[in-house]
C-alpha positions, 0 to 999 in steps of 0.5 A: 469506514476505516479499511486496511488493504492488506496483500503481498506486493504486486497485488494491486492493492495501490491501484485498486485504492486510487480507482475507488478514492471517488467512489468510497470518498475516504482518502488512501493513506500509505505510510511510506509517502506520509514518512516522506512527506514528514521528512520533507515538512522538516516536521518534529516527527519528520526529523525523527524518522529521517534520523532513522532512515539515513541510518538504513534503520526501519522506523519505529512503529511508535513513530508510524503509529503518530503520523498516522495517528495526525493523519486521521485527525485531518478533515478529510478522514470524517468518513473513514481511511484506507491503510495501505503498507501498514499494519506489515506485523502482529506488533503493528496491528496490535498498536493501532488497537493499543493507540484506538485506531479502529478498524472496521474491515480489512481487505485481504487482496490475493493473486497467485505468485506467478502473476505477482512476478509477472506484475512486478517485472513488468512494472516501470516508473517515470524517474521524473514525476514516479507515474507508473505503467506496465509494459503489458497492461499500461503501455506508455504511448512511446516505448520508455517514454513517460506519456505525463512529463517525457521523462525516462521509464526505469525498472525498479531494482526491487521489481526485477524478479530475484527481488521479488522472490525475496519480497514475497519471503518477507511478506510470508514470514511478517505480515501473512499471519494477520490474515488469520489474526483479522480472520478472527475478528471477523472483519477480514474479506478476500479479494480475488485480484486474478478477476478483471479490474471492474469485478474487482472495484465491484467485489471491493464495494460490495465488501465495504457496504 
């Protein structure tokens, strides 16, 4: 089954793909860790997109389209994917049907704003090794301390909150309109993400089946 997880930052669509990799035995792919794999690899496509990124440029969907595109060619995506991070526009989403990147359901994840800011803000990754945690809901063992390599808990600047209103703006304005664009195909399912985790994982497998 090949899925889209589409939803405002915050809203946990990351965790939700990490909990649900064993059950659903298909593979999370964001476009943002396979941009920095590429560009790590020193790969053809690696060298393009990094001409892109150092010039504060965004990548063009063209470029995105292909490593996804080698992405699902890889044996582990037999059974299906999840895309998270892309399609973020119309123009997207119509690339991946231009190029016959099939997509059988898209999960629309929502949660109110008030509990997206208070996610976000609460949210603080390791700077050595990027574990993530919440001051609230994943407590480290020690205070800013990272339980997995003892490295220092930082808040992101883009998870401080006047970033977060700007975040929320972007997703309105670019990526809320494929909520009725794959309304009407037919293949999209909102996921109440204000629900406790396990009724969410369960929501999200009984919308896959």
């Amino acid at each position: 089954m090949n899925l889209i997880f589409l939803g405002p930052p915050g809203v946990g669509k990351g965790t939700v793909a990490k909990l649900l990799l064993k059950d659903l035995a298909i593979p999370q792919i964001s476009t943002g860790d396979l941009l920095r794999e590429a560009v790590k690899e020193n790969s053809p496509l690696g060298k393009e997109a990094k001409s892109y990124m150092d010039s504060g440029k965004l990548v063009p969907d063209n470029l995105v389209i292909d490593l996804i595109k080698k992405r699902i060619s890889n044996e582990d995506c037999k059974k299906g994917f999840i895309l998270d991070g892309f399609p973020r526009t119309i123009p997207q989403a119509e690339s991946l049907e231009i190029n016959n990147i099939k997509i059988d359901k898209v999960l629309n994840f929502i949660a109110s704003k008030k509990t997206i800011i208070e996610r976000l803000s609460g949210r603080r990754i390791c700077k050595n090794c990027n574990a993530i945690y919440h001051i609230k809901n994943i407590p480290p063992k020690k205070e800013g301390v990272c339980d997995k390599c003892g490295g220092k808990l930082i808040q992101r600047d883009d998870d401080k909150p006047e970033a977060i209103e700007r975040r929320l703006e972007v997703y309105k304005k670019q990526t809320e309109p494929l909520i009725e664009y794959y309304k009407k195909k037919g293949i999209l399912v909102d996921i109440d993400t204000e629900r406790p985790l396990p009724n969410i994982l369960n929501d999200v497998l009984n919308a896959v089946k």
